[in-house]
C-alpha positions in Angstrom: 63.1 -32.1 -26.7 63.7 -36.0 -27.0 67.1 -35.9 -28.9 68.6 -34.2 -25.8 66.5 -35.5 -23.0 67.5 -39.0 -21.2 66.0 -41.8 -19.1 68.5 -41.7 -16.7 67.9 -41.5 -12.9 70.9 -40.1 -11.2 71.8 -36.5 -11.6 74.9 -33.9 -10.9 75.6 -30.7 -9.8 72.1 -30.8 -8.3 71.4 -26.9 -7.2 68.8 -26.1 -4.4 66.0 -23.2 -4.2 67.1 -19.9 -2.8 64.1 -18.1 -3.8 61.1 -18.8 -5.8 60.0 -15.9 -8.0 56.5 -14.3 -6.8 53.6 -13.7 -9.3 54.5 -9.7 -9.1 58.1 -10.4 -10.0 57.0 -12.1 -13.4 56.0 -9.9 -16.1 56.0 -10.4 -20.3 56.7 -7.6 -22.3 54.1 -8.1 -24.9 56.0 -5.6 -26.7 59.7 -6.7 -26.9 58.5 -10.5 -25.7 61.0 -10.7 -23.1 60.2 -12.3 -19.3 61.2 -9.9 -16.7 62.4 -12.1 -13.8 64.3 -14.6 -16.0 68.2 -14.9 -17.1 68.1 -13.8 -20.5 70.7 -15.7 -22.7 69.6 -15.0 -25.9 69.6 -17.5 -28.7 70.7 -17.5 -32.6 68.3 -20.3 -33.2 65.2 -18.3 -33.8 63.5 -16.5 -36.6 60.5 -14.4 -37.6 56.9 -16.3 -37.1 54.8 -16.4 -40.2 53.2 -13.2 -41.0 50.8 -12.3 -38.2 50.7 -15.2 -36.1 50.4 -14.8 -32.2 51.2 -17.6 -30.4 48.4 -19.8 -29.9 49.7 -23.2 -28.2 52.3 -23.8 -25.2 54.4 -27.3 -25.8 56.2 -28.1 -22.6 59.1 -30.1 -22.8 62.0 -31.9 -20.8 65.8 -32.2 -21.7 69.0 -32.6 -19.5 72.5 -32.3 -20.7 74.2 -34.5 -20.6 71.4 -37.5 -20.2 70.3 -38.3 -17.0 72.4 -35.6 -15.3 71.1 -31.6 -14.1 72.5 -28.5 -13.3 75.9 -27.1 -14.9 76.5 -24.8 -18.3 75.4 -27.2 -21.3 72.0 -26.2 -22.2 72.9 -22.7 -22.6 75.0 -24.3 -24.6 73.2 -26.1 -26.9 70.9 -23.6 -27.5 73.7 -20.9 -28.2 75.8 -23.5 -30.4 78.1 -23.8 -28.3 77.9 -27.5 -27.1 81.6 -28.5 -27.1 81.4 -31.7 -28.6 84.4 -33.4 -26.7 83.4 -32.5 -23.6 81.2 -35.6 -22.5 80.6 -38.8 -25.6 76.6 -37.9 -25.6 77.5 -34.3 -26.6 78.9 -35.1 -30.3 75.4 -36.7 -30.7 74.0 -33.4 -30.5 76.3 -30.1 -30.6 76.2 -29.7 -34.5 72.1 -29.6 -33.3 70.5 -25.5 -34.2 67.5 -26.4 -31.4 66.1 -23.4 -29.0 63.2 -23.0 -27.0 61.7 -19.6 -25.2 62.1 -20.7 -21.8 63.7 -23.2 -19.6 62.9 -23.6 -16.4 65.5 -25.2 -14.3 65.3 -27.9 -11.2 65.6 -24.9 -9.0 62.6 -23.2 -10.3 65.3 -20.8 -12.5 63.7 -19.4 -15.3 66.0 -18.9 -18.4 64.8 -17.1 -21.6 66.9 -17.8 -25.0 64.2 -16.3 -27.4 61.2 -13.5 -27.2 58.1 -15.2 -27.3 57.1 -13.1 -30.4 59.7 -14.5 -32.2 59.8 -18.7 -33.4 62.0 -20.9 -31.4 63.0 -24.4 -33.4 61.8 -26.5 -30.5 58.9 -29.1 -31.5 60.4 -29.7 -35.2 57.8 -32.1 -37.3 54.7 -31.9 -35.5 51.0 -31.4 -35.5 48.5 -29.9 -33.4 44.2 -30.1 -34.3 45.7 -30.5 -38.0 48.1 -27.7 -38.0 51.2 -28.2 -39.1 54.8 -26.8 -38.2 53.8 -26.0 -34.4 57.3 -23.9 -34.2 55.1 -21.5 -36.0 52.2 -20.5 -33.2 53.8 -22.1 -29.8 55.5 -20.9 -27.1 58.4 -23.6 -26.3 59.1 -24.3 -22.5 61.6 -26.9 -21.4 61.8 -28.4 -17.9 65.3 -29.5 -16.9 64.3 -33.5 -16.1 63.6 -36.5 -17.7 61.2 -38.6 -18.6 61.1 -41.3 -15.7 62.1 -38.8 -13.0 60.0 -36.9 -11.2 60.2 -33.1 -11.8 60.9 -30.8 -8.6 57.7 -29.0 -6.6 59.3 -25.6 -7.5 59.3 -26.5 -11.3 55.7 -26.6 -11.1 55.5 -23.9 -9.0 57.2 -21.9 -11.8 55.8 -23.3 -14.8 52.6 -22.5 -13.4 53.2 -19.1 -12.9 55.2 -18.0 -16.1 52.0 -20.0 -18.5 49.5 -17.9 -16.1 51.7 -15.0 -17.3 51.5 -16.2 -20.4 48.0 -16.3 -20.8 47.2 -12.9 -19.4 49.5 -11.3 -22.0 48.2 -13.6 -25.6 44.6 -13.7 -26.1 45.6 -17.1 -28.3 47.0 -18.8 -25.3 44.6 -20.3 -22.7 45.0 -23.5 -19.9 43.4 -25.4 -22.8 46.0 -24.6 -24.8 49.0 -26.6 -23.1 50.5 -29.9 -24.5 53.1 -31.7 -24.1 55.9 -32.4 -26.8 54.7 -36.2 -27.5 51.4 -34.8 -28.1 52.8 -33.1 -31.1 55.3 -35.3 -31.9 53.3 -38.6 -31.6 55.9 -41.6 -31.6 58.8 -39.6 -33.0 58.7 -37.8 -28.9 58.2 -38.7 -25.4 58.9 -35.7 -23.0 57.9 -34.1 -21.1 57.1 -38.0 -20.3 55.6 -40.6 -17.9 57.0 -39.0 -14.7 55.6 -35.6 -15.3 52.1 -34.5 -13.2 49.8 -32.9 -15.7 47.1 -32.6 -13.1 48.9 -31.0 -11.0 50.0 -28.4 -13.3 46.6 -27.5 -14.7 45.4 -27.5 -10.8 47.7 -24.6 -10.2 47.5 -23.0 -13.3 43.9 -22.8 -12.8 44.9 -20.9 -9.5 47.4 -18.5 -10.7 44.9 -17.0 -13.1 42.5 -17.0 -10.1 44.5 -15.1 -7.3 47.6 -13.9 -9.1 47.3 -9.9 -9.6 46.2 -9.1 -13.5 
């Protein structure tokens, strides 16, 4: 999510891994489209998909609030409209902004859900994928707290990895394929997840957490 994500290197209120969530302790209710194993703070900024789509694409993203800087309250924020717009000069850019994604996972490896995946979150915004418009409509949105020159932490990939494994397992649509990033869809107009992130790396452990994680 370019509007909201910076180039900056340094970074505040930097919190450290106490526990990385096994495979077993990540489950999708297919049903209600909630993560169990994730901080639910639930987001207005959603609405109904079209009329029988299933999610069929995952965008990964990065964003950190304000620019350059991680940890603290302000995504939550943002994506609950509740960005106070005085509180940092970068933030009455952006709080009037109705943005969302599904997940977010954090530099710790926290996982935060702000919509059910069977609803759309308003995360890629104009965009294309294979000549389908309006990606919002069949994507799952994941943001990564980071930037676009900075490398993203071990346990972010760690993460990631499991929760689109997860993912997979519980959408027939969605495959290791099927993950992009949001300049992919947003060629020009978006850079993140950016330069700094490790795509190989990802798909290498993707392709193991479908292989050993339990079904």
């Amino acid at each position: 999510m370019a509007a909201v994500a910076g180039h900056v290197h340094h970074c505040g209120m930097q919190r450290f891994p106490t526990r990385l969530p096994e495979p077993a302790d990540l489950a999708v209710d297919a049903a209600g489209g909630w993560l169990h194993g994730a901080r639910r703070v639930e987001s207005p900024n959603c609405d109904d998909r079209p009329a029988g789509m299933q999610p069929v694409l995952i965008v990964v993203h990065g964003i950190s609030l304000p620019p350059g800087e991680f940890g603290g309250p302000w995504i939550d924020a943002l994506f609950t409209n509740q960005l106070p717009p005085d509180a940092h000069p970068y933030f009455a850019e952006v709080a009037a902004l109705r943005v969302s994604a599904h997940v977010l996972v954090r530099r710790d490896g926290e996982l935060v859900q702000y919509v059910p995946f069977h609803r759309r979150a308003w995360h890629a915004g104009r965009s294309s994928w294979q000549g389908r418009e309006y990606c919002n409509d069949f994507s799952v949105g994941i943001e990564l707290e980071g930037t676009d020159a900075s490398a993203y932490e071990t346990a972010q990939y760690v993460v990631l990895a499991r929760l689109i494994a997860r993912l997979c397992r519980s959408y027939d649509g969605l495959s290791p394929e099927r993950i992009v990033g949001h300049s992919d869809v947003a060629p020009g107009r978006k850079s993140d997840p950016g330069i700094a992130f490790d795509w190989p790396l990802l798909r290498t452990l993707v392709r193991l957490e479908l292989e050993t994680a339990p079904a």
